[in-house]
VMD Tcl script that draws the C-alpha trace (Angstrom):
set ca {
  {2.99 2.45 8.10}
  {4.85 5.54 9.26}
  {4.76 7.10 12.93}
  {5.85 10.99 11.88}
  {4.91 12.82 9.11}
  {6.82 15.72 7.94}
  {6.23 18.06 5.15}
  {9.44 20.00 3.82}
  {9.37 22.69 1.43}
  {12.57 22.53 -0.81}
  {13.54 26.28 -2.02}
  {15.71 28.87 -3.50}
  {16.35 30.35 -7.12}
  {16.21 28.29 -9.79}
  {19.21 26.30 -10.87}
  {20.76 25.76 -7.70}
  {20.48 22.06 -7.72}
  {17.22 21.55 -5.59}
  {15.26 18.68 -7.78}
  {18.58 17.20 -8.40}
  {18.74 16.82 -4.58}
  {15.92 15.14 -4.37}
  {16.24 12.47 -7.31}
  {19.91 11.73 -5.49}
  {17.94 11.41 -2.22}
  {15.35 9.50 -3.56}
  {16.66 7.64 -6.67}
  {20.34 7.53 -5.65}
  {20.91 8.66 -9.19}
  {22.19 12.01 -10.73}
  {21.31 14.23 -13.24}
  {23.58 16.60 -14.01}
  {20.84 17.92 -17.12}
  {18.68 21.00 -15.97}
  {15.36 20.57 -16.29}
  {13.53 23.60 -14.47}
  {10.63 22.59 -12.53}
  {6.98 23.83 -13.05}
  {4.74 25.85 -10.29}
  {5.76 22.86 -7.49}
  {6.46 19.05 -8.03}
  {5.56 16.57 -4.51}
  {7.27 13.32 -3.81}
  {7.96 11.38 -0.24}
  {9.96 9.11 1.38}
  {9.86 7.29 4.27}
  {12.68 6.75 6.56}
  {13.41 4.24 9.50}
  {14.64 5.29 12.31}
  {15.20 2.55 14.47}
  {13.66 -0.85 14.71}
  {10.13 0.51 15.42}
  {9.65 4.27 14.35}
  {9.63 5.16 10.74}
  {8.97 8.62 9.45}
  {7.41 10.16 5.99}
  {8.61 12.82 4.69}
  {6.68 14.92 2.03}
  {8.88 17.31 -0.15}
  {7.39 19.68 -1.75}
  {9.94 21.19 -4.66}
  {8.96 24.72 -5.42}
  {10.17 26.20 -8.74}
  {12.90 28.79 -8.29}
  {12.10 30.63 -11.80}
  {10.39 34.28 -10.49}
  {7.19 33.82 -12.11}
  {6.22 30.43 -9.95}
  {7.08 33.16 -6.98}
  {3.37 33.76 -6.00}
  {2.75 30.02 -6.50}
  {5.44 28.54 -4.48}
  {4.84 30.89 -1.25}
  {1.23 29.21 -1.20}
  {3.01 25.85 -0.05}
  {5.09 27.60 2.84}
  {1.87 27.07 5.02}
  {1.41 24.22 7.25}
  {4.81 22.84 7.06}
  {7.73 21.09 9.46}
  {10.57 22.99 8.01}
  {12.33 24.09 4.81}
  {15.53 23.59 2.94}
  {17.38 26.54 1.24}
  {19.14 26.04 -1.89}
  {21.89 28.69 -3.38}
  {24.80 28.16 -5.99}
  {28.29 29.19 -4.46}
  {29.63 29.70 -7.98}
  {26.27 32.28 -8.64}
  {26.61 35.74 -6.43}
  {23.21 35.94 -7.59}
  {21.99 33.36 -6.01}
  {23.08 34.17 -2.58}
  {21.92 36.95 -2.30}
  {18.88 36.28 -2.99}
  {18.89 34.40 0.14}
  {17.52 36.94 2.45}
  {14.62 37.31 0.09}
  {13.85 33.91 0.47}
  {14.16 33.95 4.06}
  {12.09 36.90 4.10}
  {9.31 34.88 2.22}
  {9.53 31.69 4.46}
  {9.80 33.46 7.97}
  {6.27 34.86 6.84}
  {4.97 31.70 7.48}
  {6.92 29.33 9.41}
  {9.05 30.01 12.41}
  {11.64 27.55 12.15}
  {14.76 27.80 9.20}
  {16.89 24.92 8.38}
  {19.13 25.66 5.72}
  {21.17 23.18 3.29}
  {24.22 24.48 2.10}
}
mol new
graphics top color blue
foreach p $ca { graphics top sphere $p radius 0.5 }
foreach p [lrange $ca 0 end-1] q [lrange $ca 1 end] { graphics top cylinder $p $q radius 0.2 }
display resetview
């Protein structure tokens, strides 16, 4: 059983490492292969966070390709926060950024961005 639930949307062009995040996170294991994710892909965790509170956490991996666009803004609503992906070694990427942010601050208030 779980005290907290939180639902994070994980997001940002595609490419940039964001499902690969979440297999490290979750798996502890790698993969350096690119497989692009389709429309949106769910998985959890749960976390302890001391000796009496645990927390889920739902992520919900949105597809960075632009086509899964209008798909993956449908599961900004209703959630605790997000996490922003971008590739450093992709100009394109970053600035896509503000787009991004433009598309999440239309339905959440609060940003918190993984670099």
């Amino acid at each position: 059983m779980y005290n907290y639930i939180f639902k994070l949307c994980v997001f940002g062009d595609y490419n940039t490492g964001k499902t690969s995040f979440l297999n490290l996170l979750q798996n502890y294991n790698y993969v350096n292969t690119y497989e692009p994710t389709i429309g949106v892909e769910y998985s959890s965790q749960i976390f302890k966070l001391n000796d009496t509170e645990t927390v889920k956490v739902a992520f919900w991996d949105c597809a960075g390709q632009e086509r899964f666009h209008s798909v993956t803004e449908n599961f900004f609503n209703n959630i605790t926060g997000g996490m922003l992906f971008f590739d450093v070694s992709c100009r394109e990427s970053y600035t896509n950024v503000l787009e991004w942010i433009t598309k999440f601050k239309k339905k959440i208030m609060i940003i918190y961005l993984l670099y």
